[in-house]
C-alpha positions as CSV (number, residue, x, y, z in Angstrom):
1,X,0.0,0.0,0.0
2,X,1.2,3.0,-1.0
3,X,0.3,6.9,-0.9
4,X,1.5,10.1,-2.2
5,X,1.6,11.7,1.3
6,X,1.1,11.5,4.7
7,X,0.4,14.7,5.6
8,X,-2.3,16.9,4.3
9,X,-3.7,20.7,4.3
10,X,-8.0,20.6,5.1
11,X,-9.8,21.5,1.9
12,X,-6.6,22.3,-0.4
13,X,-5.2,18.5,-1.0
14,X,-5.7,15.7,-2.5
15,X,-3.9,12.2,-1.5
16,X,-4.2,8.9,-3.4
17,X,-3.6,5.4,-2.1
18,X,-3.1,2.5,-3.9
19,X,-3.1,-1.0,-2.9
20,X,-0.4,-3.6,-5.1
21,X,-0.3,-5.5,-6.7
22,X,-3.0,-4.6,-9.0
23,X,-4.0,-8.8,-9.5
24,X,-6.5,-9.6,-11.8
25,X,-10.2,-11.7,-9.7
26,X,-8.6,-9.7,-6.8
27,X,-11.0,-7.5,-4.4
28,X,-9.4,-4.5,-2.7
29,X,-11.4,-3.1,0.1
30,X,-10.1,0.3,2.2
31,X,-10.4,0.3,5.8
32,X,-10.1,3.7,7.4
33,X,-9.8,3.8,11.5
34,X,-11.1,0.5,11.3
35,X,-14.7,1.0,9.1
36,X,-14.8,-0.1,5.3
37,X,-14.7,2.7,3.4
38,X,-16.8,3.1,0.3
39,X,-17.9,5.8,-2.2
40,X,-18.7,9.5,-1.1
41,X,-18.4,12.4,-2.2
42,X,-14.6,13.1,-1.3
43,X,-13.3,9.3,-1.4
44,X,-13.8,8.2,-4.7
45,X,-12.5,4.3,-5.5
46,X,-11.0,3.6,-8.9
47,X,-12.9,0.6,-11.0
48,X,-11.4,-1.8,-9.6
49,X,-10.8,-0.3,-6.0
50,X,-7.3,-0.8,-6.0
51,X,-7.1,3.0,-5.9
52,X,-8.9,5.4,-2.8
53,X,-8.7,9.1,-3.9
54,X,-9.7,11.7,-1.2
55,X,-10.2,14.8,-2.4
56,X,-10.1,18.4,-0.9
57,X,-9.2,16.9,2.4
58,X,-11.2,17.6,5.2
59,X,-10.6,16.7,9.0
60,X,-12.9,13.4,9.2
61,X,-10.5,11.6,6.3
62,X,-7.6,11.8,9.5
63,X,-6.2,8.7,10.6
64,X,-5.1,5.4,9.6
65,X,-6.0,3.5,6.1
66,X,-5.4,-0.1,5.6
67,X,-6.0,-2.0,2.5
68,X,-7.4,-5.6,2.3
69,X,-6.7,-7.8,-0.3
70,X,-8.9,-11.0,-1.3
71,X,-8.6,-13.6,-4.1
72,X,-9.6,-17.4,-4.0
73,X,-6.4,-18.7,-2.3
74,X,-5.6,-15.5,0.4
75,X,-6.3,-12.8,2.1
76,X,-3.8,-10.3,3.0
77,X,-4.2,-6.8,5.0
78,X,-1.5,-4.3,4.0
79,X,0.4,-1.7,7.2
80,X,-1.2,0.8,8.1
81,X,-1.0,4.1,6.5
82,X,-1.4,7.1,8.6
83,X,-2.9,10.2,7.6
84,X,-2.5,13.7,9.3
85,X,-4.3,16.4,8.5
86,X,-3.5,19.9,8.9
87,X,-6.7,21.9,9.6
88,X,-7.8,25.2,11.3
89,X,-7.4,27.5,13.1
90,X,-11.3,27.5,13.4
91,X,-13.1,30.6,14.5
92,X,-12.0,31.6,17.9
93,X,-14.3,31.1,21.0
94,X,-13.9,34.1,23.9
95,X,-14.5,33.6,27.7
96,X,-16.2,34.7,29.5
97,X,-18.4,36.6,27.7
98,X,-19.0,39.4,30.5
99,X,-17.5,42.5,28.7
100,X,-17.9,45.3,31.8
101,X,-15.3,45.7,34.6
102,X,-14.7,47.8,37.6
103,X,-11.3,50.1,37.9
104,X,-9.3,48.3,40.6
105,X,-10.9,44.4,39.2
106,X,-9.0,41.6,37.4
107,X,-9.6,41.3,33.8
108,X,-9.1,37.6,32.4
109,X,-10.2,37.2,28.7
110,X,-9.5,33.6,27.7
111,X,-9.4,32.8,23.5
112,X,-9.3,29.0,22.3
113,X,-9.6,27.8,18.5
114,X,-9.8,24.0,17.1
115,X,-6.6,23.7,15.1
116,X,-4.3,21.0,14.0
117,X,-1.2,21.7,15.1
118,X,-2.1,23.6,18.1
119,X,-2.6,27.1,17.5
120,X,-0.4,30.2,18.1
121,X,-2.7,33.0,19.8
122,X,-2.0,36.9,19.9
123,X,-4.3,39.7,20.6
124,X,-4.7,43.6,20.3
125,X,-6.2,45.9,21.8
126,X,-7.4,49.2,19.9
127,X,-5.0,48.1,16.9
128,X,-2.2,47.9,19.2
129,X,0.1,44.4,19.5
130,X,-0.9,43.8,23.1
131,X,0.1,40.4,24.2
132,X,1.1,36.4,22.7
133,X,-0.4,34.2,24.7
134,X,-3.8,32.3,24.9
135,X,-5.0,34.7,27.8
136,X,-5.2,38.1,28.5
137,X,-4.8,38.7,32.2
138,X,-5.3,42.1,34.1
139,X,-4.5,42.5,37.3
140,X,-5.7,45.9,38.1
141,X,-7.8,47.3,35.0
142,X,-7.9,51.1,34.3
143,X,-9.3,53.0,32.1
144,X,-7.4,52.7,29.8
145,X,-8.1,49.3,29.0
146,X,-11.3,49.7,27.5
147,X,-11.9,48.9,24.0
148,X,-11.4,46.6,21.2
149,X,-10.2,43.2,22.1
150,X,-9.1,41.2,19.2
151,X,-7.5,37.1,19.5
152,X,-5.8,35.9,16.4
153,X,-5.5,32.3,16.0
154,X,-3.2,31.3,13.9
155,X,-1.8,27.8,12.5
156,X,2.1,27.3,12.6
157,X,1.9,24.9,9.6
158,X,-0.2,26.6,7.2
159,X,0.0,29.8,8.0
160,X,-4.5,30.3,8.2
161,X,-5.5,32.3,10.8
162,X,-8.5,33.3,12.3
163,X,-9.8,36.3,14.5
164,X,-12.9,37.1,17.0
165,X,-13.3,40.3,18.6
166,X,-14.7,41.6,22.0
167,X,-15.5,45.0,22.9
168,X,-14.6,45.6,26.9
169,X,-15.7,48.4,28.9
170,X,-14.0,49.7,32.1
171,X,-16.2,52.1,34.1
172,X,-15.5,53.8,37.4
173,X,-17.2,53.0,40.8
């Protein structure tokens, strides 16, 4: 079994395996994490099913592919065959969602995205660089901290990002 990568980018890529020899009375099936695979609209099987041909990638086709191969005298499962996909960031997610603080209070804004590799995380504030991390953390909010709040996820590998914004207000006793 053989493929023409093991890693691929979510909805840009296209990986083909193929199962050999190519024997003729043979059956190929395609196991993927374990479940036959058949026909869909993104894992299309040549003729003779010797070939599985995903398409524009997407995050379900991760994981490992095994091909099976059946005649009248054997049966033979080829090594697995794993494939990684690089997806995400996805659309960040901000907690809490309570946007009004006290002078004098702690100010924790946390920002988490669904991305494969982990994703890198910085944020602004007003259009200013403001910190790199997943958190922003206050200990002793002013004034000055009101206004725009923007995370930036963004995936070391390829490069996407993604950004959700918050407006905060800080308000006087």
């Amino acid at each position: 079994c053989t493929s023409n990568g093991t890693t691929a980018v979510e909805y840009q890529d296209t990986i083909e395996f193929r199962c050999k020899p190519v024997v003729a009375h043979t059956d190929y099936k395609w196991w993927h994490n374990g479940r036959k695979t058949v026909n869909s609209r993104n894992a299309i099987l040549s003729s003779n099913s010797a070939t599985l041909t995903l398409s524009k990638v997407t995050r379900e086709v991760n994981g490992t592919y095994v091909c099976e191969i059946k005649n009248l005298e054997s049966s033979h499962r080829s090594q697995e065959l794993k494939l990684k996909i690089i997806y995400g960031p996805d659309s960040p997610t901000l907690f809490p969602s309570d946007i009004s603080f006290q002078v004098g209070s702690k100010i924790r804004i946390s920002c988490e995205s669904v991305s494969q590799p982990k994703a890198q995380y910085f944020w602004t504030l007003n259009g200013k660089p403001w910190n790199a991390s997943r958190e922003v953390n206050i200990n002793n909010a002013t004034l000055n901290h009101t206004g725009r709040y923007v995370c930036t996820a963004s995936n070391p590998t390829s490069n996407a990002t993604n950004s959700t914004a918050r407006e905060v207000t800080v308000y006087r006793k």
